[in-house]
C-alpha positions in Angstrom: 0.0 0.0 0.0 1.4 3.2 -0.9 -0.4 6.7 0.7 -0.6 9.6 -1.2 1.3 13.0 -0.3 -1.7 14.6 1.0 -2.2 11.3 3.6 -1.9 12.2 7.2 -0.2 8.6 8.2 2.5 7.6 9.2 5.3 4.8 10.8 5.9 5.7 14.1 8.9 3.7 15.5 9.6 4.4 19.1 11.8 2.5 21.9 11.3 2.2 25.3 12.4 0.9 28.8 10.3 -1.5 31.0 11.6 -0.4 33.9 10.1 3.6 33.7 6.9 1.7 34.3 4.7 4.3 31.6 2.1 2.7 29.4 3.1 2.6 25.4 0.6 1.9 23.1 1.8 1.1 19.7 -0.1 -1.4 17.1 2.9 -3.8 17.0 4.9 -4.2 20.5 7.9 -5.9 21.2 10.6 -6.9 23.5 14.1 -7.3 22.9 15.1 -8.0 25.8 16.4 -11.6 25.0 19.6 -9.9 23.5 22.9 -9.3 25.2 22.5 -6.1 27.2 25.3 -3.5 26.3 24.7 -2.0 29.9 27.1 -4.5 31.3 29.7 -4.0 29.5 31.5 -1.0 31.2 32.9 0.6 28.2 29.2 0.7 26.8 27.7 1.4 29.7 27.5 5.4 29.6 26.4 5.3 25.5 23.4 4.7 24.2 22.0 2.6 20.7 22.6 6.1 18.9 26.4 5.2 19.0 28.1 3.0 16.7 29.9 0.7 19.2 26.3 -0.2 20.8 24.6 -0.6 17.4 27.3 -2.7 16.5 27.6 -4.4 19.9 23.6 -5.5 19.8 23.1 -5.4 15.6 25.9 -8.1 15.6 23.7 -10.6 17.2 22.4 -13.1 14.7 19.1 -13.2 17.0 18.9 -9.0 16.2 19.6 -9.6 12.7 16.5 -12.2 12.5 14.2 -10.3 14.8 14.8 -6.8 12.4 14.4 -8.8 9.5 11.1 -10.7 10.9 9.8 -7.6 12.3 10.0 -5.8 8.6 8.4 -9.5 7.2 5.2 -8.6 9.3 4.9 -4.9 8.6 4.7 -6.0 4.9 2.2 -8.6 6.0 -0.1 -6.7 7.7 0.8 -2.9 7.4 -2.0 -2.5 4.5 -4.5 -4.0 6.5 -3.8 -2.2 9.9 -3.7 0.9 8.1 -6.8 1.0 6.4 -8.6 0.4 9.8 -6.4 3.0 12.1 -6.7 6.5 12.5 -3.5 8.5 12.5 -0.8 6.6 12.6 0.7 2.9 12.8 3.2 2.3 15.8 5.9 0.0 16.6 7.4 -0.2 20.1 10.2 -1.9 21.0 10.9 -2.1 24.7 14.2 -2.9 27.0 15.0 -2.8 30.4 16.3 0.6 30.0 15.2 1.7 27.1 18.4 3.1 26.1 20.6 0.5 24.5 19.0 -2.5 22.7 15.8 -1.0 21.9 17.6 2.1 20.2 19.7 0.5 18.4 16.8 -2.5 16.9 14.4 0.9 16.4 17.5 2.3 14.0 17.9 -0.4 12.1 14.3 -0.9 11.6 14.3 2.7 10.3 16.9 1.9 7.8 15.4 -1.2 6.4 12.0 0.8 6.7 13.0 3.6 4.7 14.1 1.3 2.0 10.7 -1.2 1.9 8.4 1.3 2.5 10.0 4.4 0.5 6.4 6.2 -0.2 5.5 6.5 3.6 6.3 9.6 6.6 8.6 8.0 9.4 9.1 8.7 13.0 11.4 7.8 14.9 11.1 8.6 18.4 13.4 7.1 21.5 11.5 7.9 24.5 13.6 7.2 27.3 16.6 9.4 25.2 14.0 12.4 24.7 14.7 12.4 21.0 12.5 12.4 18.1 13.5 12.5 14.4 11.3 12.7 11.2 11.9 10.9 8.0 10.7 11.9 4.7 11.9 8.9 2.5 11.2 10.8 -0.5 14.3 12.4 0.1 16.2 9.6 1.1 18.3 8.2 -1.5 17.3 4.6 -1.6 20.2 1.6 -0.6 20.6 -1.4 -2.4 
């Protein structure tokens, strides 16, 4: 399904931690929480999924690898249908203990993978626990092969 210019939707992907204890509501919400945790390694400790050595520290798990790529298998599933029935926008969360490592870095590299399969759609890409929000217009995005 591809939305027109004028349509108000969009794919809102936003991480979490568990442990702040506020409710997310998102259409699609997951926990990664089976990965290695970068928080216990102490020279990853103070940095967050937003840095290269964490992405590469959690996106170097084969499980990450697999969940991202079965996480983007379901949004092509079912993103058509879940759109045509919701109002506003459709929401992944993805969830850690912290909300400040794993989830981060799985929610970036959904974005990437998002931008390329879904090229005609708005992205956001908030990380709540990080207070930081981006917006993604893929049709200025160059596309990757």
């Amino acid at each position: 399904m591809k939305l027109n210019k004028s349509s108000p939707k969009s794919i809102v992907l936003t991480s979490f931690g568990y442990k702040s204890n506020e409710k997310i509501h998102a259409n699609m919400l997951f926990d990664v929480r089976f990965l290695d945790n970068p928080f216990w390694e102490p020279a990853l400790r103070d940095l967050t999924g937003l840095d290269q050595p964490v992405k590469n520290y959690v996106l170097d798990q084969v499980a990450a690898k697999e969940f991202v790529d079965d996480v983007v298998n379901l949004m092509t599933k079912y993103l058509d249908k879940s759109l045509a029935k919701a109002e506003g926008n459709f929401t992944i969360a993805i969830g850690c203990t912290g909300g400040q490592h794993r989830s981060v870095a799985v929610i970036e590299a959904l974005a990437n993978q998002i931008i390329n399969k879904f090229a005609s759609y708005h992205i956001i890409v908030k990380h709540r626990e990080l207070h930081y929000e981006k917006e993604i217009n893929t049709l200025d995005v160059p596309l990757k092969s």
